[in-house]
N, C-alpha and C positions, 0 to 999 in steps of 0.2 A: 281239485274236487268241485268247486265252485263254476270253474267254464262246464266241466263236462255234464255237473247238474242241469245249467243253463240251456248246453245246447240238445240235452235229451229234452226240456220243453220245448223247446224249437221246434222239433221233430213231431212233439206230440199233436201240439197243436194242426200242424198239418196248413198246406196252403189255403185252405174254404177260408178257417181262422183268420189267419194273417192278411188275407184280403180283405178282410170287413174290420180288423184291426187298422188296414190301412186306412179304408175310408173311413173310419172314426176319426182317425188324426185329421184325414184331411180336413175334413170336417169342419173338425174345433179350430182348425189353425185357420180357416177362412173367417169364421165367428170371430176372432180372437184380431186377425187381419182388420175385418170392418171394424169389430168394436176400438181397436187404437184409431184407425184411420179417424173417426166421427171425434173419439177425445183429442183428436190431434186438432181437427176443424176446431170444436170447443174451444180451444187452448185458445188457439189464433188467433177466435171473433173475440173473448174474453181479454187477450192482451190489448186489442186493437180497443176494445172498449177502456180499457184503466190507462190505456195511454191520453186516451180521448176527452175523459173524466178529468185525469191529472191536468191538462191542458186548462178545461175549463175552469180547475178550482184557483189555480196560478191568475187567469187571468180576474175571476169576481176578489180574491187577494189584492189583488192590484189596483182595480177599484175602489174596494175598499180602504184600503190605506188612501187614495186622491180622496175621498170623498171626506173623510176622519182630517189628511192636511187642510183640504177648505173650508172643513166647518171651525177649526185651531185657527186659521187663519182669519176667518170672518168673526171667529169671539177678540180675536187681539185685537182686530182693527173697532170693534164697536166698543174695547175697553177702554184704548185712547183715545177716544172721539168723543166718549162719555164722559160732561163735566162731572 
């Protein structure tokens, strides 16, 4: 019941229809194509950046802690030095 309902729309429609049916699809699907393509770009320059970011918070960490060791470092040495 169900195909033969289907393919009497089919019918009804008629080819005018279903060509401008098609270029809808096509259409959307070129839309739909760009629009992933640009989130895809998005993604890439956004990973490249958090990679970039992580880089640099590792390395002012890393300073941080030398800077924290020689300032520990320079209170010891002025504690014993201090009658």
């Amino acid at each position: 019941m169900f195909i033969s309902g289907s393919g009497q729309q089919v019918e009804q429609l008629g080819n005018h229809d279903l060509a401008n049916r098609i270029n809808e699809l096509t259409e959307e699907n070129l839309r739909l194509s760009t629009t992933e393509r640009k989130a895809t770009a998005e993604n890439e320059r956004l990973q490249h950046q958090v990679t970039e970011l992580e880089d640099d918070l590792a390395a002012v960490r890393t300073s941080l802690r030398r800077m924290i060791r020689s300032e520990n470092h320079s209170q010891k040495k002025n504690t014993t030095t201090t009658p």
